[in-house]
Backbone as CSV, one residue per row, in Angstrom:
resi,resn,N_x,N_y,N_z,CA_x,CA_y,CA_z,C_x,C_y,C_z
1,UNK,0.845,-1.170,0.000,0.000,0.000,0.000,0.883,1.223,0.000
2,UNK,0.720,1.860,-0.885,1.110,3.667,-0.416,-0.309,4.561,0.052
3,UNK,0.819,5.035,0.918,-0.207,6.171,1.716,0.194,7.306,1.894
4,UNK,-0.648,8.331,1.270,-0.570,9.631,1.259,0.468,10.239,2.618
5,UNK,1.278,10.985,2.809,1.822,11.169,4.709,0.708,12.008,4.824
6,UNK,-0.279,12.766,4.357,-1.018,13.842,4.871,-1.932,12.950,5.656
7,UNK,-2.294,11.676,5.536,-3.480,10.719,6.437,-2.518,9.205,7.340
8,UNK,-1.253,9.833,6.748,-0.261,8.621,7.542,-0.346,8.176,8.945
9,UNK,-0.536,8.930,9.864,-0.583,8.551,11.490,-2.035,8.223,11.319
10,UNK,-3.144,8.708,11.130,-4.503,8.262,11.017,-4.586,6.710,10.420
11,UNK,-4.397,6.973,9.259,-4.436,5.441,9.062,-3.783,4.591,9.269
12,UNK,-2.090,4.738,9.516,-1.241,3.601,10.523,-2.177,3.247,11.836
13,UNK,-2.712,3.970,12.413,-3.232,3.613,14.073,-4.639,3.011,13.460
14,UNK,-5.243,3.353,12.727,-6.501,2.834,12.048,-6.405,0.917,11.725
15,UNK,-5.333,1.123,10.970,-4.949,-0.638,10.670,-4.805,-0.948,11.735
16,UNK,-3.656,-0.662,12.340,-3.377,-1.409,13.946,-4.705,-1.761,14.462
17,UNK,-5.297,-0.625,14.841,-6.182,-0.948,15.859,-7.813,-1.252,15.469
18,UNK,-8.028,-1.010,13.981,-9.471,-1.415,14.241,-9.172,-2.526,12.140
19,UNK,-8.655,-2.067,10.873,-8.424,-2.612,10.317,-7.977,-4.316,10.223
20,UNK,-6.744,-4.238,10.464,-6.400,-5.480,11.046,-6.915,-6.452,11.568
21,UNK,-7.437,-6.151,12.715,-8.143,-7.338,13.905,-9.088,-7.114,13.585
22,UNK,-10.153,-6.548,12.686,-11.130,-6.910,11.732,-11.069,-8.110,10.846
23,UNK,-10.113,-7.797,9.979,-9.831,-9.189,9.287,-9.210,-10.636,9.845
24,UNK,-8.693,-9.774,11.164,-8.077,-11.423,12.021,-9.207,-12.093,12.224
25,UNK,-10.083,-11.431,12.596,-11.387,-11.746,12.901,-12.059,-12.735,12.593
26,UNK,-12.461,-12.489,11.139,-12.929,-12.980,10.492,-12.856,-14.690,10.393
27,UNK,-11.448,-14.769,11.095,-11.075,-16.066,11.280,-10.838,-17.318,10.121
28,UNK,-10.539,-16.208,9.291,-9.745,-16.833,7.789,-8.348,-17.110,7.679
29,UNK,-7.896,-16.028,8.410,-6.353,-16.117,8.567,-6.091,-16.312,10.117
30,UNK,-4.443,-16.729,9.928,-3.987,-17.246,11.843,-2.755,-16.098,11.873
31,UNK,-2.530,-15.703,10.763,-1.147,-14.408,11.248,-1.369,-13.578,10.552
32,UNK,-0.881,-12.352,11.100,-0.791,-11.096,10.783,0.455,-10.201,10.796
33,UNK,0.938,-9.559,9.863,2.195,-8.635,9.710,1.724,-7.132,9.005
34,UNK,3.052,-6.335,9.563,2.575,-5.560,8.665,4.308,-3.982,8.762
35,UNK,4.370,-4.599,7.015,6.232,-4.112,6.751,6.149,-2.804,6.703
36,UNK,6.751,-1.763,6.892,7.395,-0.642,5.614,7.528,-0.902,4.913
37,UNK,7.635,-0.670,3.735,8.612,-0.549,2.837,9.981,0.380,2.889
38,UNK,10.917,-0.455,2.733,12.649,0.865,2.356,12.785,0.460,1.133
39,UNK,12.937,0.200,0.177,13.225,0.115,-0.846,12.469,-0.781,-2.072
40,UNK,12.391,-0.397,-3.286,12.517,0.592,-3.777,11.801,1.669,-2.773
41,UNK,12.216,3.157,-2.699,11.390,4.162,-1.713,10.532,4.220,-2.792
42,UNK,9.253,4.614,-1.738,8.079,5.382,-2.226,8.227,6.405,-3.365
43,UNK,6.891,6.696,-3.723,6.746,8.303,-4.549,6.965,9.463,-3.121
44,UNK,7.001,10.322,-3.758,7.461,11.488,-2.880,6.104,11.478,-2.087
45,UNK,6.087,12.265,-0.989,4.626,12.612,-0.553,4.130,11.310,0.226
46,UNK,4.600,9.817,0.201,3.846,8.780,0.474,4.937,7.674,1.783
47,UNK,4.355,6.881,1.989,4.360,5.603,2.807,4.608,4.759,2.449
48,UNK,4.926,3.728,2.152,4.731,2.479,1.784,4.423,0.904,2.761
49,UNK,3.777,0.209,2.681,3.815,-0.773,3.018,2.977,-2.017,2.571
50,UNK,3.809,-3.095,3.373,2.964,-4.479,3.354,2.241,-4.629,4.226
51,UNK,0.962,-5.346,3.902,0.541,-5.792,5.032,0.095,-7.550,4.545
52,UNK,0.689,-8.410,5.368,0.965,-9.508,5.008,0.059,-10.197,5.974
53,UNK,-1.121,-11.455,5.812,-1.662,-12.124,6.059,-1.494,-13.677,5.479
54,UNK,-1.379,-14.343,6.532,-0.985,-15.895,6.653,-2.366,-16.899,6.415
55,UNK,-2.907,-17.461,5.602,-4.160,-18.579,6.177,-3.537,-19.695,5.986
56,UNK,-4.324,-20.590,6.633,-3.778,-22.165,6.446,-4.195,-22.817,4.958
57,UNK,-4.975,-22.460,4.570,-5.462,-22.984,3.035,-6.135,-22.510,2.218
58,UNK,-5.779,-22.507,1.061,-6.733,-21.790,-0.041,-8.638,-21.280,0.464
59,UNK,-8.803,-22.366,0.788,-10.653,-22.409,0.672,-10.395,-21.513,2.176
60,UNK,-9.869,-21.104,2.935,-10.027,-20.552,4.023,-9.775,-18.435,3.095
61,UNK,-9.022,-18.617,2.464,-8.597,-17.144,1.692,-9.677,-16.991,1.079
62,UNK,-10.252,-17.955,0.175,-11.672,-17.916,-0.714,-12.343,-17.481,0.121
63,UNK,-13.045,-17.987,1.545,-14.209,-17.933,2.162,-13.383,-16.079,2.630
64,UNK,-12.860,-15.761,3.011,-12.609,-14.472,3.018,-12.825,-13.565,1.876
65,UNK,-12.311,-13.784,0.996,-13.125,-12.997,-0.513,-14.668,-13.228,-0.584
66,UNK,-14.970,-14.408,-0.311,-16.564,-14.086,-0.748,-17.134,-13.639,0.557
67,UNK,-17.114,-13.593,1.574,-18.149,-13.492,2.832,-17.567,-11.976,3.350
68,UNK,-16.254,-11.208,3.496,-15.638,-10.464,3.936,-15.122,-9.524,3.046
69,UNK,-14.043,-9.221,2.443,-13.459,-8.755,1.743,-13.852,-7.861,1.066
70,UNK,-15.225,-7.625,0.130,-15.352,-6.358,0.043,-16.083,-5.372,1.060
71,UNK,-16.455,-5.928,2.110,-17.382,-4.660,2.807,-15.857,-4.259,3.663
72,UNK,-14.899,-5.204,4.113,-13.632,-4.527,4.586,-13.302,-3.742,3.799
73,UNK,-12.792,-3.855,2.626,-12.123,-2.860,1.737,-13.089,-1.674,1.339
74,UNK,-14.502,-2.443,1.144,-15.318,-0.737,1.172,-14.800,0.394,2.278
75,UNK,-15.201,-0.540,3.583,-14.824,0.389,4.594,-13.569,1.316,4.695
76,UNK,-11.999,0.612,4.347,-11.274,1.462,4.212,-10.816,2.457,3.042
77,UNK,-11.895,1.960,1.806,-12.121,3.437,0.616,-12.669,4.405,1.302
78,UNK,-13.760,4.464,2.123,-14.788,4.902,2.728,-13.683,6.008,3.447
79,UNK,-13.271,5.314,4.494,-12.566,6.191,5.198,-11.315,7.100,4.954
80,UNK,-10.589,6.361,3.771,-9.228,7.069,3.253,-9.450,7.781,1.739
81,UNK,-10.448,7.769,1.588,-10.797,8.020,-0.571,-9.541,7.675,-1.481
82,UNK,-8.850,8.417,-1.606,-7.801,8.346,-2.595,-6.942,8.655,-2.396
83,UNK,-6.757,8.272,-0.820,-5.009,9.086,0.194,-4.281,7.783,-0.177
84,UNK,-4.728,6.557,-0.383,-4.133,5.529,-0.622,-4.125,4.685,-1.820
85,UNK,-3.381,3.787,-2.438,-3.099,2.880,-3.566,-3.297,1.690,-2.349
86,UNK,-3.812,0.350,-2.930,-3.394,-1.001,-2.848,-3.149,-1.979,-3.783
87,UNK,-2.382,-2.733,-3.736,-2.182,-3.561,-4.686,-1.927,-5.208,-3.505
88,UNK,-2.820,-6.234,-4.442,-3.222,-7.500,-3.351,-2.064,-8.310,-4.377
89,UNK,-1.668,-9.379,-4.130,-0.854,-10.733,-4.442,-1.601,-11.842,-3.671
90,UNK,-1.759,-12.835,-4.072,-1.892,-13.799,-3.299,-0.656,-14.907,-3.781
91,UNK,0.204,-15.413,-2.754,1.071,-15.986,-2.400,1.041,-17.363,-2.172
92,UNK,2.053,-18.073,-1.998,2.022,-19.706,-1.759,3.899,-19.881,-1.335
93,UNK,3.855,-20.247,-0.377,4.898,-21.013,-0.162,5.575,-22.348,-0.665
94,UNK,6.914,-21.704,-1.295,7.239,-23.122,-1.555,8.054,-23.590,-1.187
């Protein structure tokens, strides 16, 4: 994610404390992270980070996209409009 710095402390304490353990919630996923980015740096003006979520299995990530996932992400358009970019990956360990 990049984030605007003009909504940076707002929405850093926002994920922490009500974002996040929203989606822990949900009880799709068992871990939660969440990086800076240092490099490549940001655009000027911005933040960067990961925010990295662990589930144990595919159909557990699915049941999060269909039952969760967009009224979370509504919520944080809702609250940030266009202070922020996201970009999702979904991952697999090998």
């Amino acid at each position: 994610m990049n984030v605007d710095d003009s909504i940076h402390d707002e929405w850093f304490e926002w994920m922490k404390k009500k974002h996040i353990p929203d989606v822990m919630n949900t009880g799709c996923f068992k871990e939660s992270k969440i990086f800076r980015v240092l490099s490549p740096e940001p655009e000027e003006g911005t933040t960067s980070y990961v925010v990295h979520y662990i589930c144990n299995n595919l159909e557990d990530y699915e049941k999060y996209q269909i039952e969760h996932a967009a009224f979370l992400q509504s919520e944080h358009k809702d609250k940030f409009g266009n202070k922020f970019t996201a970009y999702r990956t979904l991952m697999e360990k090998a």
